[in-house]
GUZA-19209 format. One record per residue: chain; x, y, z of N, C-alpha, C in turn; residue in one letter. Coordinates in nm, 2 decimals. Layout:
BEGIN
ATOM   keba     n_c1     n_c2     n_c3    ca_c1    ca_c2    ca_c3     c_c1     c_c2     c_c3   nutor
ATOM      A        X        Y        Z        X        Y        Z        X        Y        Z       A
...
% end
This chain:
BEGIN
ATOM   keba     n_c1     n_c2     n_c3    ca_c1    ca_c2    ca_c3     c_c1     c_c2     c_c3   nutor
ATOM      A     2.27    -0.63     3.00     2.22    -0.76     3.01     2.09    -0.78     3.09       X
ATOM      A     2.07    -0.71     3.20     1.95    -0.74     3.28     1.82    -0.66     3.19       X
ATOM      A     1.87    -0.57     3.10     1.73    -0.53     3.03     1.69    -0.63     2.89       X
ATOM      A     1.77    -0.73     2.92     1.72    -0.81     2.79     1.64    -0.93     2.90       X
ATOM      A     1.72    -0.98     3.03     1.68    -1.07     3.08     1.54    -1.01     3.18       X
ATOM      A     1.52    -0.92     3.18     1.41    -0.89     3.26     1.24    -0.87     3.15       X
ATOM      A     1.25    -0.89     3.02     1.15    -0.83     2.96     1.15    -1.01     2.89       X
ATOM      A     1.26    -1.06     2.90     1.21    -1.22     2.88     1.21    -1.34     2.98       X
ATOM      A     1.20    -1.26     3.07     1.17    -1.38     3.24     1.06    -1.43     3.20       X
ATOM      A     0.95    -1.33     3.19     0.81    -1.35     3.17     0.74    -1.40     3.04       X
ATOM      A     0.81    -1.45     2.93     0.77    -1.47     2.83     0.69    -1.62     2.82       X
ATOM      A     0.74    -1.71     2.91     0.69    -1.83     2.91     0.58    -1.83     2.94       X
ATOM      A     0.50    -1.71     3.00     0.36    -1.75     3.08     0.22    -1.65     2.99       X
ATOM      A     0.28    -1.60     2.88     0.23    -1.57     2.78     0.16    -1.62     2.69       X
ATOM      A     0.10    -1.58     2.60    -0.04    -1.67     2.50     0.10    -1.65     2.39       X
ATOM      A     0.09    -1.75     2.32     0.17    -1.74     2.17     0.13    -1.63     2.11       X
ATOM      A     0.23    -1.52     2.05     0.14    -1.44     1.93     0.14    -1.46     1.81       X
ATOM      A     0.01    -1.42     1.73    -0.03    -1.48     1.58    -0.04    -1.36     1.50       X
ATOM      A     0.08    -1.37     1.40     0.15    -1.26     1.36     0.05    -1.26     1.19       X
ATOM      A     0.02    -1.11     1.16    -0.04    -1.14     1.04     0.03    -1.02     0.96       X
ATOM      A     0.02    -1.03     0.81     0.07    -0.92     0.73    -0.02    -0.90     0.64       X
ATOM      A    -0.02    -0.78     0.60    -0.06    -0.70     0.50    -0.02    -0.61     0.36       X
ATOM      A    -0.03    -0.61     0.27     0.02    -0.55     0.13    -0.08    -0.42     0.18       X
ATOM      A     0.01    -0.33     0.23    -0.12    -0.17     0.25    -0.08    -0.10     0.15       X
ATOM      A    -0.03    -0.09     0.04    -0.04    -0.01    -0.07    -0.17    -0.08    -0.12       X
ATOM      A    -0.12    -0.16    -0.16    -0.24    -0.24    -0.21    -0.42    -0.22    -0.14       X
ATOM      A    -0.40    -0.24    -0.05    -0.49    -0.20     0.03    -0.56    -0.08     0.02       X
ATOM      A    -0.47     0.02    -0.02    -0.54     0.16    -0.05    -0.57     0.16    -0.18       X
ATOM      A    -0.45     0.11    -0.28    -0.49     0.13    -0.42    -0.58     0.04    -0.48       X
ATOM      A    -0.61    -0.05    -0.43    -0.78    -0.16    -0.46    -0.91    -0.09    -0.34       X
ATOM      A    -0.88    -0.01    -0.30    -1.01     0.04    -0.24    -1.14     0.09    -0.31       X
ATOM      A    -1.20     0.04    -0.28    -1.37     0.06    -0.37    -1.39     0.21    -0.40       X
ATOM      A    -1.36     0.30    -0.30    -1.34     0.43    -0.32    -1.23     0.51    -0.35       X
ATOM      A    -1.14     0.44    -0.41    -1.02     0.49    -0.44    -1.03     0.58    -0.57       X
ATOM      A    -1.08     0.50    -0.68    -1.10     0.54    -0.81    -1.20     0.69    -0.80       X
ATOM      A    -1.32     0.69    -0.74    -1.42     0.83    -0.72    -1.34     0.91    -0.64       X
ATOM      A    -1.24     0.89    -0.58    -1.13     0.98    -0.49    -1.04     1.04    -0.61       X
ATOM      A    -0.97     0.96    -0.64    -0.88     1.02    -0.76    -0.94     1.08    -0.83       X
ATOM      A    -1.05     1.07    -0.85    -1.13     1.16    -1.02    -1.10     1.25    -0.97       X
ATOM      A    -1.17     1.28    -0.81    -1.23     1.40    -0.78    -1.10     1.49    -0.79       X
ATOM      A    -1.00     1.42    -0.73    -0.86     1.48    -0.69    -0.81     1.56    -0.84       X
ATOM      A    -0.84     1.47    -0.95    -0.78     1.52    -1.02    -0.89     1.66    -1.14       X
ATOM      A    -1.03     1.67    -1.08    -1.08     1.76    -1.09    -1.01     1.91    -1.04       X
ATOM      A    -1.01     1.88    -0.89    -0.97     1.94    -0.80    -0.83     2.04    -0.86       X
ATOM      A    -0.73     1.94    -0.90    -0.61     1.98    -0.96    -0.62     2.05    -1.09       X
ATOM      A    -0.73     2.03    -1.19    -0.70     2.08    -1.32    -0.77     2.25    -1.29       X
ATOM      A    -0.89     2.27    -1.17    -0.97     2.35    -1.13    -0.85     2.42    -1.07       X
ATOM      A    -0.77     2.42    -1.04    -0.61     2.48    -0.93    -0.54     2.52    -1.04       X
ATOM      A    -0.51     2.49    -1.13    -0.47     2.51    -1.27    -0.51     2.64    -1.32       X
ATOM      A    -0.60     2.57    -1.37    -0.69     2.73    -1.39    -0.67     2.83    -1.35       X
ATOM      A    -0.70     2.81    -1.20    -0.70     2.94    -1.09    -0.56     3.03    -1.11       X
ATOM      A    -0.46     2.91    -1.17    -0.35     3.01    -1.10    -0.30     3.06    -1.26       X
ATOM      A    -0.33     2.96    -1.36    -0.32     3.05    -1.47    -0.40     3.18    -1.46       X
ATOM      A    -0.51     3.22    -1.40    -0.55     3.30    -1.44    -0.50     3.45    -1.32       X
ATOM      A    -0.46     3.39    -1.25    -0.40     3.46    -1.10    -0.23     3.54    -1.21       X
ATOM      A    -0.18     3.42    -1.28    -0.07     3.44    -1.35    -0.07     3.59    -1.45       X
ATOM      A    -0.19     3.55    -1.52    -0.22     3.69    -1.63    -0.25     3.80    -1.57       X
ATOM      A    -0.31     3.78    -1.43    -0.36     3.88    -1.34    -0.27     4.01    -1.33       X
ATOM      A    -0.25     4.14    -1.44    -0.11     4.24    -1.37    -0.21     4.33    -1.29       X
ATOM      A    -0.35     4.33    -1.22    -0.38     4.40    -1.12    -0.32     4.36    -1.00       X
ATOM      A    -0.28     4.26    -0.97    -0.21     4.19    -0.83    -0.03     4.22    -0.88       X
ATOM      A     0.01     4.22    -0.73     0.12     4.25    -0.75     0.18     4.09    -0.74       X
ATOM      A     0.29     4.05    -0.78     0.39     3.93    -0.78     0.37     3.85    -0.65       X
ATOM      A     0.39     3.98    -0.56     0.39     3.90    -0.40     0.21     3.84    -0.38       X
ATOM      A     0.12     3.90    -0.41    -0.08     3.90    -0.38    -0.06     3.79    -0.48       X
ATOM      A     0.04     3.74    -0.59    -0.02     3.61    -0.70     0.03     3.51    -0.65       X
ATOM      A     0.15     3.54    -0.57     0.26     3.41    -0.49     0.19     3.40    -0.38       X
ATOM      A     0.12     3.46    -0.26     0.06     3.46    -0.17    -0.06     3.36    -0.22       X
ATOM      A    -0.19     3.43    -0.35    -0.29     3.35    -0.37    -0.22     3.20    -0.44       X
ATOM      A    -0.13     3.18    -0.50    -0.09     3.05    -0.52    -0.10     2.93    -0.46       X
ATOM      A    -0.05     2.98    -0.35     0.02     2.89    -0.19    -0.13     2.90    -0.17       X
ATOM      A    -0.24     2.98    -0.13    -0.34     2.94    -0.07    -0.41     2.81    -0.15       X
ATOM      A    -0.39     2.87    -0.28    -0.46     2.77    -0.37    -0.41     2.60    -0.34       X
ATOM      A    -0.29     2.61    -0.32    -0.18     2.47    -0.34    -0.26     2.41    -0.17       X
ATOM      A    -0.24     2.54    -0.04    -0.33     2.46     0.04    -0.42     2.38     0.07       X
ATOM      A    -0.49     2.48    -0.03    -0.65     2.45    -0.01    -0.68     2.29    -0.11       X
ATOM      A    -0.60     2.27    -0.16    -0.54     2.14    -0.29    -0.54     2.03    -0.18       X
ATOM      A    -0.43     2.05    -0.09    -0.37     1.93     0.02    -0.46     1.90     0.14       X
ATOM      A    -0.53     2.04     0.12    -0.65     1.98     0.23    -0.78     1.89     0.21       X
ATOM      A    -0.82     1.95     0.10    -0.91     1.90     0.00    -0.87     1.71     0.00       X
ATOM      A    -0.74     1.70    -0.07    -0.70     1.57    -0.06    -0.71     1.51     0.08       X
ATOM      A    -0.63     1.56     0.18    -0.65     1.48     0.28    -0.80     1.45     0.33       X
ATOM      A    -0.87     1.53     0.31    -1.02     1.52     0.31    -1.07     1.36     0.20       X
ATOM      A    -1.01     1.37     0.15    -1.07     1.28     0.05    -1.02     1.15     0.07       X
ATOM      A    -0.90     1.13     0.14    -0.84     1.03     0.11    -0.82     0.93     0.30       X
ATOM      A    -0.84     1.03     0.35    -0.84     1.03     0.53    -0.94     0.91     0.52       X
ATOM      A    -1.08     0.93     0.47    -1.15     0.81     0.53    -1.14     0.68     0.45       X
ATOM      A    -1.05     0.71     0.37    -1.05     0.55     0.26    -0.93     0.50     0.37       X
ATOM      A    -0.86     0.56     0.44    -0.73     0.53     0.47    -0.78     0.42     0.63       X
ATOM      A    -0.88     0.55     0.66    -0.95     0.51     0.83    -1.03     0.35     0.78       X
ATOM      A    -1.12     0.38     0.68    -1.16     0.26     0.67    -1.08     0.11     0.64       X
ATOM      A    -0.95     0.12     0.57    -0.87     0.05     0.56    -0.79    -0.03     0.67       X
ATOM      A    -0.79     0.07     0.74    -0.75     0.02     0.89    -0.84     0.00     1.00       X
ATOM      A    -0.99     0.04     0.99    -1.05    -0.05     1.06    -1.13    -0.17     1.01       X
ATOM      A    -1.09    -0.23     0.89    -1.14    -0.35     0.80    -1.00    -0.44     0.85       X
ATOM      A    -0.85    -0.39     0.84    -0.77    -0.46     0.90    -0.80    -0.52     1.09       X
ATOM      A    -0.86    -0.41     1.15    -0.85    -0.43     1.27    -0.94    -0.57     1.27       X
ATOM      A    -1.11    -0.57     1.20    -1.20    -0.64     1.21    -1.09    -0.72     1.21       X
ATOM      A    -1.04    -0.78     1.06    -0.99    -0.94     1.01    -0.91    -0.97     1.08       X
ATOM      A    -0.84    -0.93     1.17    -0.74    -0.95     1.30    -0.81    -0.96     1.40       X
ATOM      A    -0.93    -0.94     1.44    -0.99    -0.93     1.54    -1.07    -1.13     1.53       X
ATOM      A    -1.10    -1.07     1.40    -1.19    -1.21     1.37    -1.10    -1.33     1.36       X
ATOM      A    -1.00    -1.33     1.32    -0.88    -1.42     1.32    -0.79    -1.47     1.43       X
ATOM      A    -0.82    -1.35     1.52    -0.75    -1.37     1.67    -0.59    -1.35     1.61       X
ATOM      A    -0.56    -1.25     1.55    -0.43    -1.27     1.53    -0.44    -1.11     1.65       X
ATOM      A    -0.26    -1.11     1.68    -0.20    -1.02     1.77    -0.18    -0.90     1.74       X
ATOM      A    -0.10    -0.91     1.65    -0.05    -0.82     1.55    -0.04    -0.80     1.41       X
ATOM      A    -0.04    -0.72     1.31    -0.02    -0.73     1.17     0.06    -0.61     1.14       X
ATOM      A     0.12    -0.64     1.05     0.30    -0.53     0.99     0.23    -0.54     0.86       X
ATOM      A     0.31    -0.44     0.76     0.32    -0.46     0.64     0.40    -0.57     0.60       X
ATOM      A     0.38    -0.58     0.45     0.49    -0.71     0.40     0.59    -0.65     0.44       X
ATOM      A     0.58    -0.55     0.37     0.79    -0.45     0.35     0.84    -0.45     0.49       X
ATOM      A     0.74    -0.44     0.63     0.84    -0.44     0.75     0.85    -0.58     0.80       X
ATOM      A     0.83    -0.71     0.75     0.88    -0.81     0.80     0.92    -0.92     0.72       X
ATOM      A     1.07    -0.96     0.78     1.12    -1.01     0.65     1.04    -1.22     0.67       X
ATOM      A     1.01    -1.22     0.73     0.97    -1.36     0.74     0.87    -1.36     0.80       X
ATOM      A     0.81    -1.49     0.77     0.64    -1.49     0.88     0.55    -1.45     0.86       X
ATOM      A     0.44    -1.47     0.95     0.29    -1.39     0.94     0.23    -1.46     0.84       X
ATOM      A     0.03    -1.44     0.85    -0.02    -1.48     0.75    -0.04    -1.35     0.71       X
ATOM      A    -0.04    -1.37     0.54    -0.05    -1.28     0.44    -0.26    -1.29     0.46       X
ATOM      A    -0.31    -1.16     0.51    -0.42    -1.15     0.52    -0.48    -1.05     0.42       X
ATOM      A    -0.40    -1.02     0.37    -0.42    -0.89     0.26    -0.60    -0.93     0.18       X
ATOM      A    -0.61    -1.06     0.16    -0.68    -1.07     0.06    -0.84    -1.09     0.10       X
ATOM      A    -0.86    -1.10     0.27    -0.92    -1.10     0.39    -0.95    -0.97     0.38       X
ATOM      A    -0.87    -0.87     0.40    -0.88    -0.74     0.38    -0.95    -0.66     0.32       X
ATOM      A    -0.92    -0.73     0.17    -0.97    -0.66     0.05    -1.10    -0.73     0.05       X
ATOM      A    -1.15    -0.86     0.08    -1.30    -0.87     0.06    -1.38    -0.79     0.16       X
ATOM      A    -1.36    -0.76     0.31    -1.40    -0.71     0.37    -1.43    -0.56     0.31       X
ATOM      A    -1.33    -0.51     0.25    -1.35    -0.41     0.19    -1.47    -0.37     0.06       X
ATOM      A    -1.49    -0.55     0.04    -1.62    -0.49    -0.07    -1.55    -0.59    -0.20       X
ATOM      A    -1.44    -0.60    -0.21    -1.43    -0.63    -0.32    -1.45    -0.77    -0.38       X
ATOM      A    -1.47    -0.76    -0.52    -1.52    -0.94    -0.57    -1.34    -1.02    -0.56       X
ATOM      A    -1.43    -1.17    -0.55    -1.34    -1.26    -0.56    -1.26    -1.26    -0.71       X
ATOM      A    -1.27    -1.22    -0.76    -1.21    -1.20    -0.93    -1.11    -1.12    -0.96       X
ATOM      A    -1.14    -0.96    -0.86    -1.05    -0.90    -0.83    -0.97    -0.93    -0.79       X
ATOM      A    -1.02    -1.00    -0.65    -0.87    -1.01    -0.52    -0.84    -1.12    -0.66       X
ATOM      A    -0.84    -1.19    -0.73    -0.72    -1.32    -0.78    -0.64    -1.22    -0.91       X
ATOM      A    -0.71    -1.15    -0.95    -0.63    -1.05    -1.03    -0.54    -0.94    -0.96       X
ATOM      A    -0.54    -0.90    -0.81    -0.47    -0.81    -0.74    -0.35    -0.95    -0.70       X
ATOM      A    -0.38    -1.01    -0.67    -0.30    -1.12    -0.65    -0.16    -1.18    -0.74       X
ATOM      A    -0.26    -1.23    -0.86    -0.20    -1.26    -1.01    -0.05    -1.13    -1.00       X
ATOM      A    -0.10    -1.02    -0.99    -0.02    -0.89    -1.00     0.04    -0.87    -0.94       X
ATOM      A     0.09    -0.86    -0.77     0.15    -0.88    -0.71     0.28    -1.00    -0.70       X
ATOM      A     0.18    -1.11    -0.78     0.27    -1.24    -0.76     0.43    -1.21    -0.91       X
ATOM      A     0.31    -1.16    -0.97     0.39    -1.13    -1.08     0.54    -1.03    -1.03       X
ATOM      A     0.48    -0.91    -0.98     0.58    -0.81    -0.92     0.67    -0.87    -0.82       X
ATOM      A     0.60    -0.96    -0.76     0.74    -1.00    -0.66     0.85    -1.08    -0.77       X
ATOM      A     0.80    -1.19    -0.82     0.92    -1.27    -0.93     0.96    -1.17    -1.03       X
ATOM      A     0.93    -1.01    -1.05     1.02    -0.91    -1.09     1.13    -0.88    -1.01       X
ATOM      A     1.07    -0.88    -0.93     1.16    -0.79    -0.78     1.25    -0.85    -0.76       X
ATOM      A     1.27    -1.01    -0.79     1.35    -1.11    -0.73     1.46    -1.14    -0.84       X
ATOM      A     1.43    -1.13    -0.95     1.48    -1.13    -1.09     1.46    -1.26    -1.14       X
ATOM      A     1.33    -1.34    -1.12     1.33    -1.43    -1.16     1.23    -1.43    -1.23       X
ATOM      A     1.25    -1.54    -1.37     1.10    -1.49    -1.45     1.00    -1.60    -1.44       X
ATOM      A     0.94    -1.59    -1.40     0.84    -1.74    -1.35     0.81    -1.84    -1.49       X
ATOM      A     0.76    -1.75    -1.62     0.76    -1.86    -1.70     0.83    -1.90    -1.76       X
ATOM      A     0.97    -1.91    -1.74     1.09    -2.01    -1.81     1.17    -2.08    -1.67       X
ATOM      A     1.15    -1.97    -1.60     1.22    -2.00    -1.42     1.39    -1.97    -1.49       X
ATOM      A     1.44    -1.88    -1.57     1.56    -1.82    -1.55     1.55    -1.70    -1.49       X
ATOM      A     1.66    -1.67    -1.44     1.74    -1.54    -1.40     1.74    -1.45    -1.46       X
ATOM      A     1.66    -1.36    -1.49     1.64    -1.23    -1.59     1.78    -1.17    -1.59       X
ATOM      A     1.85    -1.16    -1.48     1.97    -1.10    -1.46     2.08    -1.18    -1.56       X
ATOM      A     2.13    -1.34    -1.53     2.21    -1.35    -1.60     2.16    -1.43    -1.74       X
ATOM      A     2.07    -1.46    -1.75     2.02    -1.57    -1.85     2.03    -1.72    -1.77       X
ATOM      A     2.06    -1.77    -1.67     2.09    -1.87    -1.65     1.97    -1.92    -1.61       X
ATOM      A     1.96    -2.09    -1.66     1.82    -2.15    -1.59     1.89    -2.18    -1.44       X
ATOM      A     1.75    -2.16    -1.37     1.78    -2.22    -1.25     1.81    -2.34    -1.23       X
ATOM      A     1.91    -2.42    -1.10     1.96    -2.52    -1.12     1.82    -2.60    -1.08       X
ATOM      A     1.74    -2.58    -0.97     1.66    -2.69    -0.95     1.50    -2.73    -1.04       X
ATOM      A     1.53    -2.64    -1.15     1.42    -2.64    -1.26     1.49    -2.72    -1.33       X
ATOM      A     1.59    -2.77    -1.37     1.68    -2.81    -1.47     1.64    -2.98    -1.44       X
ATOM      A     1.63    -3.05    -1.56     1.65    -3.19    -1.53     1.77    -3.26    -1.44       X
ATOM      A     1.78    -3.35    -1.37     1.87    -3.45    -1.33     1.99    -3.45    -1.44       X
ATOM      A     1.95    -3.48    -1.57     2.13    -3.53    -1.65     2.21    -3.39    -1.68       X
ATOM      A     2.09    -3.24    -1.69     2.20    -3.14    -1.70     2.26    -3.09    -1.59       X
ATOM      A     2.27    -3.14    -1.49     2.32    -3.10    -1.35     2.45    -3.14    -1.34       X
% end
């Protein structure tokens, strides 16, 4: 009991905190440099292919020198990626930090870690990030869509995908 009441004695004499959230998948997967990342990645991958088909037909190497050079190859794959993807990630997080900074908010969570609250800044985010207004309303549109998936509701009839039922407060007054 005194570790709960000693860390909220002091709470009254505090600034309010202004809680903000963010969609960070999203975040990464609308990144201006996301798309020239993946190409490359997937360059990268078919070039690894190669390598190891050809490592495969190799009978000058013994089994263990083809399994050895494989694993290097698979390395040299994950490093490559982290290389590539490290500063879309850095930049993502300090375009978050700016719009929080600029906003005077406290803190920002993902959506997925908080079940209520916060402003949804996500879209703050993504212009900072470069992107047009057209976009963010179509990353948006999409998202909005995926959540009334997620929820099992279908937005354009407003029934219950799950049972067929219209919702009650969509329904007129006399069918109630």
């Amino acid at each position: 009991l005194a570790a709960v009441t000693v860390p909220l004695s002091g709470c009254g004499t505090q600034a309010p905190q202004k809680v903000a959230v963010v969609d960070y998948q999203s975040l990464m997967a609308n990144h201006p440099d996301r798309k020239a990342a993946e190409e490359e990645m997937m360059k990268m991958y078919t070039d690894l292919q190669q390598k190891a088909m050809e490592q495969q037909n190799d009978q000058s190497m013994s089994q263990e020198d083809r399994m050895k050079k494989l694993n290097d190859l698979q390395q040299e794959l994950m490093t490559k990626e982290t290389n590539l993807f490290t500063p879309i990630k850095d930049d993502v997080d300090k375009k978050i930090d700016d719009v929080m900074k600029k906003k005077g908010y406290t803190s920002v969570f993902t959506k997925e870690a908080l079940v209520r609250g916060g402003d949804d800044i996500t879209g703050d985010v993504l212009r900072a990030e470069g992107v047009s207004e057209d976009e963010i309303s179509k990353i948006q549109a999409k998202e909005k869509q995926g959540d009334n998936a997620s929820s099992g509701q279908d937005e354009s009839s407003g029934q219950d995908k799950s049972s067929g039922q219209q919702e009650s407060s969509s329904q007129p007054d006399a069918a109630k």
